[in-house]
N, C-alpha and C positions, 0 to 999 in steps of 0.2 A: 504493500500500500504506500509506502513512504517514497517508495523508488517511482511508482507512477504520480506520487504526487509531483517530485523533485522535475519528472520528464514536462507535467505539465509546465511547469512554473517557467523553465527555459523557453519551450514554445510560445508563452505569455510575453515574456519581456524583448521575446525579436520578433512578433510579429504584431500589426495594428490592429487592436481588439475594442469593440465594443459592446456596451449592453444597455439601450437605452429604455426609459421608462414604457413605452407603447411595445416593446419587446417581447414583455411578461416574463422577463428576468434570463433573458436566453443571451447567450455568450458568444458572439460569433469571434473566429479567429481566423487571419489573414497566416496561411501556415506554409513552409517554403521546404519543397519534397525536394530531393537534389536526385535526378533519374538517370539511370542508365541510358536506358531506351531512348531519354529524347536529348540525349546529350547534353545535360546541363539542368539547371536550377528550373523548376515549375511550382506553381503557386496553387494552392486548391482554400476556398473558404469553409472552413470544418464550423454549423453551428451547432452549439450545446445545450441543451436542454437547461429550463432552470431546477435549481438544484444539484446540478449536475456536482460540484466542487465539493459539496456536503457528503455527498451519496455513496454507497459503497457497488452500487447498481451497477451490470454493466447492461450497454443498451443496443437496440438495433440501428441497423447503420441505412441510409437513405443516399445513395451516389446520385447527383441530378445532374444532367447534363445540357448543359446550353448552346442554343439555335447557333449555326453558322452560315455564311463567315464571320468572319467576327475577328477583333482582336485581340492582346492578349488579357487583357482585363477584364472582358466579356463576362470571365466567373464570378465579378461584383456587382452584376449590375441588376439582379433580380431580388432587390429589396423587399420586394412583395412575399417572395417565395420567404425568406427569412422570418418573417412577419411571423405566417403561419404556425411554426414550429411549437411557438406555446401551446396554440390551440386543439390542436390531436394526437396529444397524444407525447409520453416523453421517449425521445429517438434524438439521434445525432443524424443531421445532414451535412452532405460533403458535397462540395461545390466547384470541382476539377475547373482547371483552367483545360480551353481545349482547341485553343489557337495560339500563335506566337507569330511576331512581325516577319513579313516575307514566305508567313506558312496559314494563310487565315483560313482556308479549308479543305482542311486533309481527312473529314470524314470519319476520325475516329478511327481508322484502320492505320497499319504497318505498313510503313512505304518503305522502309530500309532506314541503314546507321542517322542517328538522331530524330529519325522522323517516326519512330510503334509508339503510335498514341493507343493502340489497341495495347500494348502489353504493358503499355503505363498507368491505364486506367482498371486494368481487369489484376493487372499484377502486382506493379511497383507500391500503387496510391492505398490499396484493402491491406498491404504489409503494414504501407505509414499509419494507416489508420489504428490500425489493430496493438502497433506496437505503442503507439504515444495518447492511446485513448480506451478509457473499460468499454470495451465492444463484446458484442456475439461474435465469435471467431468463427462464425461459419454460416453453409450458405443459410442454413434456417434465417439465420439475422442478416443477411444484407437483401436489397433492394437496387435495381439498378431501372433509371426514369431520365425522361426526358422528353423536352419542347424540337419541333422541327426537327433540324438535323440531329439535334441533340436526341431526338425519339428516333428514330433511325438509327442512331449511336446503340440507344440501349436496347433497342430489338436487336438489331445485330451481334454487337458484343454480348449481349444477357444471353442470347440464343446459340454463340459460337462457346461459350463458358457456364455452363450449363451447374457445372461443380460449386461454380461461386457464388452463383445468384440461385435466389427462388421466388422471387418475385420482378417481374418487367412489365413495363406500362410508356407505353407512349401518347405521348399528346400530340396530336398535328406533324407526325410524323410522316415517313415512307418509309420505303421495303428492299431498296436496292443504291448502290450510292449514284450517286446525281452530281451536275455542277450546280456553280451558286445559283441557278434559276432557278433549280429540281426539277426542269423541265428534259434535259439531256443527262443518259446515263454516262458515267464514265469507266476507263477501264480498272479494272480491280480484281482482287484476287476472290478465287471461284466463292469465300467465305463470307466474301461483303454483301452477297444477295442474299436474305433474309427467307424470303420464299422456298428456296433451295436448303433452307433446314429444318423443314418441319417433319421429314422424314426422322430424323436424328432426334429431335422433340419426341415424335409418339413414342418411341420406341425406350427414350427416357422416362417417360410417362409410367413406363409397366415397372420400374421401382422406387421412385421417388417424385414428388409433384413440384410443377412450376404453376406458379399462377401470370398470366398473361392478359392484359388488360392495355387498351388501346382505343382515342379517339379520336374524332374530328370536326370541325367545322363545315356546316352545311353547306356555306359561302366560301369554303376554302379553296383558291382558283388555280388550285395545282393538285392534291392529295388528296381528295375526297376519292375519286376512282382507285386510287390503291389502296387506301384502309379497306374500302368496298371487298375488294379482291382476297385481300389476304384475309377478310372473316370468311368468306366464302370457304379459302383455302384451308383453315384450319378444325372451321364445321366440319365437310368434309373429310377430312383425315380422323375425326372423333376429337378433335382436341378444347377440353374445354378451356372457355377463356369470357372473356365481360369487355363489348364494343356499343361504341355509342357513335351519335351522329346529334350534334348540338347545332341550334342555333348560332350563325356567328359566323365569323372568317377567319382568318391567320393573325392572328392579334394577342397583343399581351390580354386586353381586356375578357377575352373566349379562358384563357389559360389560368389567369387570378379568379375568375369567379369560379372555376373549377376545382381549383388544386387545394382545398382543403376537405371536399369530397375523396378527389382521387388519390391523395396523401393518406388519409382516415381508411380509405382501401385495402392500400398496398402495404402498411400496418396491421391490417387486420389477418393478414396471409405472411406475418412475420413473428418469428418469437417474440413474445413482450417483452421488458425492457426485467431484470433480476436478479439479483443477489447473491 
């Protein structure tokens, strides 16, 4: 206990932390992962539950991923999402950085030396977490979510690392990687199409469960036919899961009015927070 206290305290005092009164006492920390994979220093925002400093709990862990392209600051910028965390439930969210200047979208996948944002997000960032913070060490307790490309991210990755997560949820998402339009696919490795692992899914299905949970905007002027598709595809194959189709477009305003619903979720398909 003294030794994870000591680890916090360091991480406290080198990175920008706040907890402000409309917070509901929640800790966010500006925390600096030093990665193999992407060659150098990456920033992820870890927030804390309150109580969290008190507690002897360890909790379940929330990976959210943010829309591309983007820059590298991009993992600060969904204050809203932050907000939330009082409110359903006590869990830690982790807030990957998941662009860098001159790399604003690499899709989340492994493109070679400096650039496996896949193996830094599925491998390097759930070590950082686990080792500098009382987490559920395993996939019962993580979560992997995300907006736009960032829902794409975590279909993807949650669906290609299937050990580490059990629970994925995409908001306004797609199914295949894309350029920055989402309108044109690009070239990528056989594992970046989403669609092409639901084989691999059911078949995980017969010992251990994922819950899958995905949606979209009715107004959404790119993605609505592929969410469409991929319920279709995973009805189909038997795979259960929870898709919706909301009022709205591609908008922060579609994603905040939802995300303490689909947060309250993907919680509820994770180990609770324990002692």
């Amino acid at each position: 206990m003294l030794r994870r206290l000591s680890i916090l305290v360091v991480v406290v005092c080198c990175a920008a932390v706040w907890a402000g009164a409309g917070s509901g006492g929640v800790l966010a920390i500006d925390a600096q992962v030093t990665s193999v994979a992407l060659g150098g220093p990456v920033h992820a925002l870890v927030v804390l539950p309150a109580g969290y400093a008190t507690s002897r709990r360890r909790y379940p862990v929330v990976y959210f991923l943010h829309g591309l392209p983007a820059g590298p600051a991009a993992y600060r910028d969904s204050g809203w999402l932050t907000q939330i965390v009082s409110r359903v439930g006590p869990f830690i969210l982790v807030e990957p950085q998941g662009a860098r200047d001159g790399d604003t979208d690499p899709e989340y996948l492994d493109w070679g030396d400096g650039r496996n944002w896949s193996t830094y997000v599925t491998r390097e960032l759930p070590d950082y977490v686990d080792t500098h913070f009382r987490t559920i060490r395993s996939r019962a307790g993580r979560a992997i979510v995300g907006l736009s490309a960032g829902g794409y991210g975590a279909a993807m990755l949650g669906l290609n690392h299937l050990g580490e997560f059990s629970v994925i949820e995409s908001w306004s998402g797609y199914f295949h990687a894309t350029d920055p339009s989402g309108k044109s696919a690009i070239a990528a490795p056989g594992s970046a199409n989403v669609h092409g692992s639901i084989a691999a899914l059911v078949a995980d299905e017969k010992t251990r469960s994922t819950f899958i949970g995905f949606y979209v905007g009715g107004a959404d002027p790119t993605f609505v036919g592929e969410n469409e598709q991929f319920d279709r595809e995973l009805t189909a194959a038997g795979v259960r899961h929870t898709f919706a189709v909301y009022a709205g477009g591609h908008e922060t305003k579609l994603w905040s009015s939802h995300a303490v619903a689909w947060m309250r979720l993907a919680l509820a398909h994770l180990a609770p927070a324990t002692t």
